[in-house]
DRENDO-1510 file (C-alpha; in Angstrom, 1 decimal, always signed):
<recs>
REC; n; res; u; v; w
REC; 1; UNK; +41.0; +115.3; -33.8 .
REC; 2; UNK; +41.6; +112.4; -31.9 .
REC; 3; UNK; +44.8; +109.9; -32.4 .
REC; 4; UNK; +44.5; +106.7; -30.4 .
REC; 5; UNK; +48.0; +105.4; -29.6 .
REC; 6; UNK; +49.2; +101.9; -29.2 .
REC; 7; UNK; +51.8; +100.5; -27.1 .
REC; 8; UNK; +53.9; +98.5; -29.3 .
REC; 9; UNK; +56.5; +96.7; -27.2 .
REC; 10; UNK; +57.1; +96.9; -23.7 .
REC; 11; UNK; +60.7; +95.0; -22.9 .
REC; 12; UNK; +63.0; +95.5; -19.5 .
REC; 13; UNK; +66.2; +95.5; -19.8 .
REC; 14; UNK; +67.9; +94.4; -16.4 .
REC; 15; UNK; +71.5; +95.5; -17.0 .
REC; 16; UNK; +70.2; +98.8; -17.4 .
REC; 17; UNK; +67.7; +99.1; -15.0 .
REC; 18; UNK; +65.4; +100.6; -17.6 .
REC; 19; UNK; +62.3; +100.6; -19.1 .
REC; 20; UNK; +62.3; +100.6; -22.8 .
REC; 21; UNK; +59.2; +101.2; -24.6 .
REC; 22; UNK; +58.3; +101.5; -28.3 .
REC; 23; UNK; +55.0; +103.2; -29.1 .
REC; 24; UNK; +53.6; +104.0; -32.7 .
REC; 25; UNK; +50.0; +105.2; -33.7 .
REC; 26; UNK; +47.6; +103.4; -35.2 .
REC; 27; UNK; +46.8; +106.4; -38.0 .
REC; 28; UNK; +47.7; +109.5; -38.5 .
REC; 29; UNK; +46.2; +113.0; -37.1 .
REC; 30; UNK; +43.2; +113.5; -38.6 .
REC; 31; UNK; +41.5; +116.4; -39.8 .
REC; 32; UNK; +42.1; +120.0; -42.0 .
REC; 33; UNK; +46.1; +119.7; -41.2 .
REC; 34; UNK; +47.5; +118.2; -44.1 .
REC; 35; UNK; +45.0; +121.1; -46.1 .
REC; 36; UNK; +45.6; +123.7; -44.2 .
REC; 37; UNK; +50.2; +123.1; -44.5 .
REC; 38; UNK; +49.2; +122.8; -48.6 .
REC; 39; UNK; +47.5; +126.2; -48.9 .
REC; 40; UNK; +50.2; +127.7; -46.7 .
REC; 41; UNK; +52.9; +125.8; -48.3 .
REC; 42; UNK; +51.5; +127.1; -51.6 .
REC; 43; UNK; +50.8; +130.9; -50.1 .
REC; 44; UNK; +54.3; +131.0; -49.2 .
REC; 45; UNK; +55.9; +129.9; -52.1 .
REC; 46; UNK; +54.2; +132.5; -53.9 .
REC; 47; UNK; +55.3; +135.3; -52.3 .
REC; 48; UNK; +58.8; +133.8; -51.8 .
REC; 49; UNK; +58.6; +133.7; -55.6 .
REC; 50; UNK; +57.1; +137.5; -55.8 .
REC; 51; UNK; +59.7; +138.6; -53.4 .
REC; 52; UNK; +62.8; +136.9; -56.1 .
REC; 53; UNK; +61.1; +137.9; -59.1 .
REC; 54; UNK; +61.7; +141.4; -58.0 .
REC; 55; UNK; +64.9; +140.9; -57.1 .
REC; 56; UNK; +65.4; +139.5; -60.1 .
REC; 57; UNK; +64.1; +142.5; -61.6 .
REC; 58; UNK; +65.9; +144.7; -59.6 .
REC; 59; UNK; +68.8; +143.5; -60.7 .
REC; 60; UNK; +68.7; +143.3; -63.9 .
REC; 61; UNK; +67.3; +147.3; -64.3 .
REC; 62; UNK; +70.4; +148.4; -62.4 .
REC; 63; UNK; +73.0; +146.4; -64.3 .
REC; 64; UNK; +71.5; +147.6; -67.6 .
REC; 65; UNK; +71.1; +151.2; -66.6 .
REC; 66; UNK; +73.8; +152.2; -64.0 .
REC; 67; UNK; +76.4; +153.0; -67.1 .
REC; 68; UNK; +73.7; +154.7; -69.0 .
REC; 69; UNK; +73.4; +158.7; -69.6 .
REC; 70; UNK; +70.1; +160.3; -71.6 .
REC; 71; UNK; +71.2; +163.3; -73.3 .
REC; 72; UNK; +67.1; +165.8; -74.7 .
REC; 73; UNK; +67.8; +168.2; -77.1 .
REC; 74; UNK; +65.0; +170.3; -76.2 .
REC; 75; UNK; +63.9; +172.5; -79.0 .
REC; 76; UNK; +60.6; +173.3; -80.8 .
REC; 77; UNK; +62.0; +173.9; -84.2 .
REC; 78; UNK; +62.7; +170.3; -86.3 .
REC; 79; UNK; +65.8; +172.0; -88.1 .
REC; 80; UNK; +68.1; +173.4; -85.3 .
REC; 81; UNK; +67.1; +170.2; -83.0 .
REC; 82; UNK; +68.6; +168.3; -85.5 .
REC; 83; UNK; +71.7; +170.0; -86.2 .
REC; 84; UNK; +71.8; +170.3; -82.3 .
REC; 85; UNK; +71.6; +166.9; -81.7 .
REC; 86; UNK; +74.5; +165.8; -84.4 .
REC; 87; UNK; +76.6; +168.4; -82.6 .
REC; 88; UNK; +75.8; +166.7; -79.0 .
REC; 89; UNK; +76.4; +163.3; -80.7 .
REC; 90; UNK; +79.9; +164.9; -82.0 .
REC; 91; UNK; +80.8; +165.7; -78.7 .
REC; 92; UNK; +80.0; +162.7; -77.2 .
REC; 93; UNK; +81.8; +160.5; -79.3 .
REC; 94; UNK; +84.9; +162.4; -78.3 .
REC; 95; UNK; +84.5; +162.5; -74.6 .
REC; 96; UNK; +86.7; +160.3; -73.0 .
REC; 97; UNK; +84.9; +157.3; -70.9 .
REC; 98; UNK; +81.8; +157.1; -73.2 .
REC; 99; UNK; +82.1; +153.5; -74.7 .
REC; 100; UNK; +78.9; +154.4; -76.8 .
REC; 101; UNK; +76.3; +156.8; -78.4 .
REC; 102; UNK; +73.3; +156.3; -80.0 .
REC; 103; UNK; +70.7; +158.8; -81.2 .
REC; 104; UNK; +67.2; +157.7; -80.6 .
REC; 105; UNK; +65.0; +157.7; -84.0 .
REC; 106; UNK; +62.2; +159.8; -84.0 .
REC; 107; UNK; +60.2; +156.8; -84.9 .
REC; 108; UNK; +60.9; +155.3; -81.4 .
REC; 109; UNK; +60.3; +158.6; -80.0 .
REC; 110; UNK; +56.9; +159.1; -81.3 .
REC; 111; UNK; +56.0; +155.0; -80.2 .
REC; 112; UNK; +56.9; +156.2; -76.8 .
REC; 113; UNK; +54.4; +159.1; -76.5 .
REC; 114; UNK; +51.5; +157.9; -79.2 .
REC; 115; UNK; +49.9; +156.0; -76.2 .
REC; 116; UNK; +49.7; +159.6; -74.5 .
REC; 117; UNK; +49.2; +161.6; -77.1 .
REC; 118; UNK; +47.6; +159.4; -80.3 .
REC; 119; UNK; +48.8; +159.0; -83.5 .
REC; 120; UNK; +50.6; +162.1; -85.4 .
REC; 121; UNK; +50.8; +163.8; -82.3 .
REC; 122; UNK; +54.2; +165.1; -82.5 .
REC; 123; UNK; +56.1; +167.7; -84.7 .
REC; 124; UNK; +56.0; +165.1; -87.6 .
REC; 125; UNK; +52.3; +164.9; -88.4 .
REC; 126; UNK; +49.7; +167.5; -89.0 .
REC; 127; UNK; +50.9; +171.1; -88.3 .
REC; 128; UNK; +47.6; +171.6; -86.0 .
REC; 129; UNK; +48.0; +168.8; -83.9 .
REC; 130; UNK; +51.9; +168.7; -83.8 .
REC; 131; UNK; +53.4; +168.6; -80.6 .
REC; 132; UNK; +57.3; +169.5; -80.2 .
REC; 133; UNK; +59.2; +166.5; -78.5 .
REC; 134; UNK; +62.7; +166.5; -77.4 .
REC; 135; UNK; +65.6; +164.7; -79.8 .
REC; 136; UNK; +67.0; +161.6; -77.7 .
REC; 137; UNK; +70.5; +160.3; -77.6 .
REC; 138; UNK; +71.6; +157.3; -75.6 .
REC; 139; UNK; +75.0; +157.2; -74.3 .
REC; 140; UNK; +77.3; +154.8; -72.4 .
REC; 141; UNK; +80.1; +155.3; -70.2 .
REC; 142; UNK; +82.8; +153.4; -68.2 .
REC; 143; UNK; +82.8; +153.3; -64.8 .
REC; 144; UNK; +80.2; +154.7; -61.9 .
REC; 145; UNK; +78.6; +157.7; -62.5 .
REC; 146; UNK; +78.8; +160.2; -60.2 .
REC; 147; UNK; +77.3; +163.9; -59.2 .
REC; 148; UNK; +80.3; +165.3; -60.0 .
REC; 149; UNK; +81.0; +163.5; -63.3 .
REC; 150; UNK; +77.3; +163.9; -64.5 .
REC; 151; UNK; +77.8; +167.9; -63.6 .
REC; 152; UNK; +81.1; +168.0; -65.5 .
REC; 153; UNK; +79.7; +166.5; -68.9 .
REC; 154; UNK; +76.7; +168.7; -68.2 .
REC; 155; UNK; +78.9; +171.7; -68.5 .
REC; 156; UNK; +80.4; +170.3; -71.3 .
REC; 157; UNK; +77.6; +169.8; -73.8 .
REC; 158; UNK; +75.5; +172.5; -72.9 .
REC; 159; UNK; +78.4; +175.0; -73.8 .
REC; 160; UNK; +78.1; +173.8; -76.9 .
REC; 161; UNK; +74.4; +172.7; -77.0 .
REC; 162; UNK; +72.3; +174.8; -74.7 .
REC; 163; UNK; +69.2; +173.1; -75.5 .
REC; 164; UNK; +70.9; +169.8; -74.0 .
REC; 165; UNK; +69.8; +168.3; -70.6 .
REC; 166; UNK; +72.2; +165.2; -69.6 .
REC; 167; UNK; +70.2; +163.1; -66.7 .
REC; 168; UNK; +71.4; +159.4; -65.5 .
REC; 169; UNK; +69.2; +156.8; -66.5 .
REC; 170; UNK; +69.4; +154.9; -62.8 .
REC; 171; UNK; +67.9; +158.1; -61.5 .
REC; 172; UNK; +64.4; +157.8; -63.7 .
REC; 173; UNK; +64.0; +154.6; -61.9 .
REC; 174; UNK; +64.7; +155.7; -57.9 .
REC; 175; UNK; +60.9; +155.3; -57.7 .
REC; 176; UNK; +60.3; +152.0; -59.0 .
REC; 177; UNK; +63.9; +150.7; -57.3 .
REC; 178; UNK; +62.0; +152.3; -53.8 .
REC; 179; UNK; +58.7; +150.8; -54.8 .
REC; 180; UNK; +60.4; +147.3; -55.2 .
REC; 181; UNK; +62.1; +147.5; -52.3 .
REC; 182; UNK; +58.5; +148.3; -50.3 .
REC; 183; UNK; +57.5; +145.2; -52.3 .
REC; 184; UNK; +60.3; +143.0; -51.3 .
REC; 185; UNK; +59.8; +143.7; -47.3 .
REC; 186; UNK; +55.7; +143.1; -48.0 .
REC; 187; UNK; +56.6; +139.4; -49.3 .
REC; 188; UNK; +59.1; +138.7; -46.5 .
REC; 189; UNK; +56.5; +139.8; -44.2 .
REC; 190; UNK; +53.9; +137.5; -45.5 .
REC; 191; UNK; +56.7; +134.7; -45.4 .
REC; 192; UNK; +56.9; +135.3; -41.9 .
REC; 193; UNK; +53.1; +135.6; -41.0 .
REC; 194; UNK; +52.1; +132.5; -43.0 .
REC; 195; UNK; +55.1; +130.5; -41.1 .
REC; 196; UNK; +53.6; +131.7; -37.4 .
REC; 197; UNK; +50.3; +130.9; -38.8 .
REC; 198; UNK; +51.2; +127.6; -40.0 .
REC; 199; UNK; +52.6; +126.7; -36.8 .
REC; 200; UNK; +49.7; +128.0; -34.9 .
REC; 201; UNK; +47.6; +125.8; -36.6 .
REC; 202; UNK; +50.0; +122.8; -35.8 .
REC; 203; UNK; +50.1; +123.2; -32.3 .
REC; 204; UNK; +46.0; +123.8; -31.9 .
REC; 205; UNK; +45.8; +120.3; -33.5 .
REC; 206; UNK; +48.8; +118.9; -31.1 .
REC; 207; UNK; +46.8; +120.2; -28.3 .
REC; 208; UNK; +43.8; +119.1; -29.7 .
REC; 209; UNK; +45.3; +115.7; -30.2 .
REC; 210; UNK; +46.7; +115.7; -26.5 .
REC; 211; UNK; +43.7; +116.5; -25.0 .
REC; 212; UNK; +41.6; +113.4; -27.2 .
REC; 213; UNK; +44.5; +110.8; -25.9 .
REC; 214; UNK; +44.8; +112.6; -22.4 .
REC; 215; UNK; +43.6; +108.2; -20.6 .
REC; 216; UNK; +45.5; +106.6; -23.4 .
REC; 217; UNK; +49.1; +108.8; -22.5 .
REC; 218; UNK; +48.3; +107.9; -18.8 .
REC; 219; UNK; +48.0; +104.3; -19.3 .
REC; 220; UNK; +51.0; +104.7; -21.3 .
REC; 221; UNK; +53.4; +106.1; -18.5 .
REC; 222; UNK; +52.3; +103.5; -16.1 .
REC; 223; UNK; +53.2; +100.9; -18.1 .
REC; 224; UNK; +56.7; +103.1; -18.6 .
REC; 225; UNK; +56.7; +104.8; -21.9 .
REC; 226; UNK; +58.5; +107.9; -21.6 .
REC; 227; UNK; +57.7; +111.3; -22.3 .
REC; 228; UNK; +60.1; +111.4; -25.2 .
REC; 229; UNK; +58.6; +107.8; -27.0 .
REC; 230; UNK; +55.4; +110.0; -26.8 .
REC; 231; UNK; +56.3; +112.8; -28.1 .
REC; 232; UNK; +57.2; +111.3; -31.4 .
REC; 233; UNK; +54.5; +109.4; -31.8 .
REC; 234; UNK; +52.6; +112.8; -33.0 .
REC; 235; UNK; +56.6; +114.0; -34.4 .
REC; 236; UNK; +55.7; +111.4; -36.9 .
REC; 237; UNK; +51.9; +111.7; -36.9 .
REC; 238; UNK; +52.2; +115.9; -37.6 .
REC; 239; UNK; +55.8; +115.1; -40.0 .
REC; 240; UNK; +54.0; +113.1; -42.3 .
REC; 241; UNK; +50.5; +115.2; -42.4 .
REC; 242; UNK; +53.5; +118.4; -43.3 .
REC; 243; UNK; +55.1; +116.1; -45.6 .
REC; 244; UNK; +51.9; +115.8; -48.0 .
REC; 245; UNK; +50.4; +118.7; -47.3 .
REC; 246; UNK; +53.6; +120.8; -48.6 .
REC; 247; UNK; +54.1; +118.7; -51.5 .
REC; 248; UNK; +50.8; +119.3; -52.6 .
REC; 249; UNK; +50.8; +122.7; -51.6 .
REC; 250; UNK; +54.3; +122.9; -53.6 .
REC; 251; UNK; +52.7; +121.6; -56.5 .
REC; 252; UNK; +49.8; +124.0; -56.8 .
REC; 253; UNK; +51.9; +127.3; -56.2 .
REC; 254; UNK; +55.0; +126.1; -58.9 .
REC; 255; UNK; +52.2; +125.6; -61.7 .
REC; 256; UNK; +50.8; +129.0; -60.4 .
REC; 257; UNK; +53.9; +130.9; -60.7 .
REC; 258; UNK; +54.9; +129.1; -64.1 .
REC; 259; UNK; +51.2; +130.7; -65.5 .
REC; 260; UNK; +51.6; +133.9; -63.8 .
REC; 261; UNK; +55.6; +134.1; -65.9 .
REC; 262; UNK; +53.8; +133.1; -68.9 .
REC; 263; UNK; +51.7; +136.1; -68.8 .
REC; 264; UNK; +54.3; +138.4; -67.6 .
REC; 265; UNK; +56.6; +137.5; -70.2 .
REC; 266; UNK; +53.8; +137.9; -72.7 .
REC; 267; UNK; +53.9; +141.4; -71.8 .
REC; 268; UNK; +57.0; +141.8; -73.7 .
REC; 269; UNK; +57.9; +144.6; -71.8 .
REC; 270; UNK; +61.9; +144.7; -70.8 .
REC; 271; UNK; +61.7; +145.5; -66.8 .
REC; 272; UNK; +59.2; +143.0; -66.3 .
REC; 273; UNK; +61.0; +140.4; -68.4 .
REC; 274; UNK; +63.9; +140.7; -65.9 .
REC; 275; UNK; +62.1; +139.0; -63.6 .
REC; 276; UNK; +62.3; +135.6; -64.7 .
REC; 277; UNK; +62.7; +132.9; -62.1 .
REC; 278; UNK; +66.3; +130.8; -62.5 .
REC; 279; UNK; +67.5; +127.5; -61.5 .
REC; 280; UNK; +68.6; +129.3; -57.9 .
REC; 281; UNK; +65.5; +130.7; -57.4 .
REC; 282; UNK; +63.5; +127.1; -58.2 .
REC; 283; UNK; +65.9; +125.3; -55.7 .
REC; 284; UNK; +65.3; +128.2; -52.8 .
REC; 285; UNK; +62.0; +127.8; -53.9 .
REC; 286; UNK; +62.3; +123.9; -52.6 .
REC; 287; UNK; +63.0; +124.9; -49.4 .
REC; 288; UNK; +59.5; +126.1; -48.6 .
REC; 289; UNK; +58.0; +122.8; -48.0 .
REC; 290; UNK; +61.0; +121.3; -46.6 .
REC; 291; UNK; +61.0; +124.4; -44.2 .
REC; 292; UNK; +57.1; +124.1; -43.6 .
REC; 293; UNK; +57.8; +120.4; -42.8 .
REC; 294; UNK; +60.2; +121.0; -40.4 .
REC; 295; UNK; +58.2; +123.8; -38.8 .
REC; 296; UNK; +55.3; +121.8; -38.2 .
REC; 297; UNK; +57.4; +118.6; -36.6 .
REC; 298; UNK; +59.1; +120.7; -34.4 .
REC; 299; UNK; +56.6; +122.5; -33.0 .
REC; 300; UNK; +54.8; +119.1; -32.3 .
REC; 301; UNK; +57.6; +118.1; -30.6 .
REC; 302; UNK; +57.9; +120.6; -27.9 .
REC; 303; UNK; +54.0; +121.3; -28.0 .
REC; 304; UNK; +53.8; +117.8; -26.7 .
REC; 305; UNK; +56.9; +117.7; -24.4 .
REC; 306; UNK; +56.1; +120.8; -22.8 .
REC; 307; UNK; +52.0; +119.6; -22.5 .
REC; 308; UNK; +53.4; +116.6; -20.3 .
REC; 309; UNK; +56.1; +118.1; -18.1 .
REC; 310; UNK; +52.5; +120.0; -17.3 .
REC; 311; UNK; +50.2; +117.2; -17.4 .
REC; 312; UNK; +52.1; +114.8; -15.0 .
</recs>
């Protein structure tokens, strides 16, 4: 990977009593670099944008769900599981702090289990293949819900409904909510090993670099360029190589992640829909190969500043 440098000006400056020396190169670092900062790039904004689409969906589960109570009415006979549920829903609607109830239709109900359990599986179809299911009600309260305040409407209802079971909504989803989280930390992981990585690929080709140019730097000094004039020589060199490389690599992953949101929002299924990228996450999004850029140019910089306070 060799960079041939040129010594641009030379001028002395006598009132100073110092040497001033412009250098520039004659092309820029050749080789994979550029390639290898645009799949990185592009790795990295991928799982940056896997790591805020499940924030995003995070979010937007516990917002919807952290006021919500399910109340099953839990009875095999059709006739008193109706009457129960109207008596839970009567009860409910005269609790103080529940902004809303709603009873579930059994058409929803069956939807929700015919994947399971096929078509006229529950109590409504065929008296040999019926299945009893639970009467649903959907309830909404003010405030957080608590232990105690779950316990206490608990109490409540099943004194009058003992077929009733009350259960917080949040608390179906303390798996998912702990598998997101495991999720969150794996992207943020791969963040940080694709930025080592990309800067262990930028100071191989510094060295690399260094090593090619190791007569041209000499000649250089004598004729009193400085270690600094060098060093950003490849500060340039590696910046612009970042430069394209994360641009391009920017430009594959966004079109990437707008394909994979197609498909996910094909699904049509609500947690997943909650994921969808916004305008902050697109502009954090940015930052990748500005942050790649600036990565790669520093750690030219004090690759090669360090290589010469060795080298001479």
């Amino acid at each position: 990977m060799k960079q041939p440098l040129r010594l641009l000006q030379i001028s002395s400056r006598g009132d100073a009593g110092a040497t001033r020396g412009e250098l520039v190169p004659l092309a820029r670092l050749s080789g994979p670099i550029p390639w290898v900062i645009a799949i990185m790039v592009a790795l990295t904004a991928i799982a940056s944008a896997g790591g805020l689409a499940l924030r995003n969906v995070a979010s937007a589960a516990a917002s919807e769900l952290s006021d919500g109570i399910t109340v099953q009415i839990v009875e095999a006979r059709p006739e008193v599981r109706d009457a129960a549920a109207k008596a839970a829903v009567a009860l409910l609607q005269s609790e103080p702090g529940v902004t809303g109830v709603r009873p579930v239709p059994q058409a929803d109900v069956d939807a929700l289990i015919e994947p399971w359990l096929g078509v006229g599986a529950a109590d409504g179809g065929a008296e040999e293949a019926a299945v009893p299911v639970p009467a649903l009600i959907d309830a909404r309260l003010t405030g957080r819900i608590t232990p105690e305040r779950l316990a206490a409407l608990r109490d409540r209802l099943r004194a009058q409904v003992p077929s009733a079971r009350v259960d917080a909504q949040s608390s179906w989803l303390k798996p998912v909510f702990g598998a997101i989280s495991s999720l969150q930390w794996l992207a943020l992981a791969l963040v940080l090993l694709m930025g080592l990585a990309t800067g262990s690929a930028v100071l191989l080709a510094t060295r690399t670099a260094l090593g090619s140019n190791r007569e041209t730097i000499e000649i250089v000094h004598l004729l009193g360029g400085t270690d600094a004039q060098i060093a950003r020589i490849f500060q340039r060199a590696i910046a612009t190589d970042a430069a394209s490389g994360g641009a391009t690599g920017f430009v594959a992953a966004a079109i990437v992640i707008v394909l994979l949101g197609r498909r996910f929002a094909g699904l049509g299924a609500g947690l997943v829909s909650g994921g969808t990228l916004g305008w902050l996450d697109w502009a954090l999004l940015a930052l990748v190969p500005l942050a790649g850029t600036l990565l790669a140019t520093m750690t030219a910089r004090f690759t090669v500043l360090r290589a010469l306070a060795r080298m001479l």
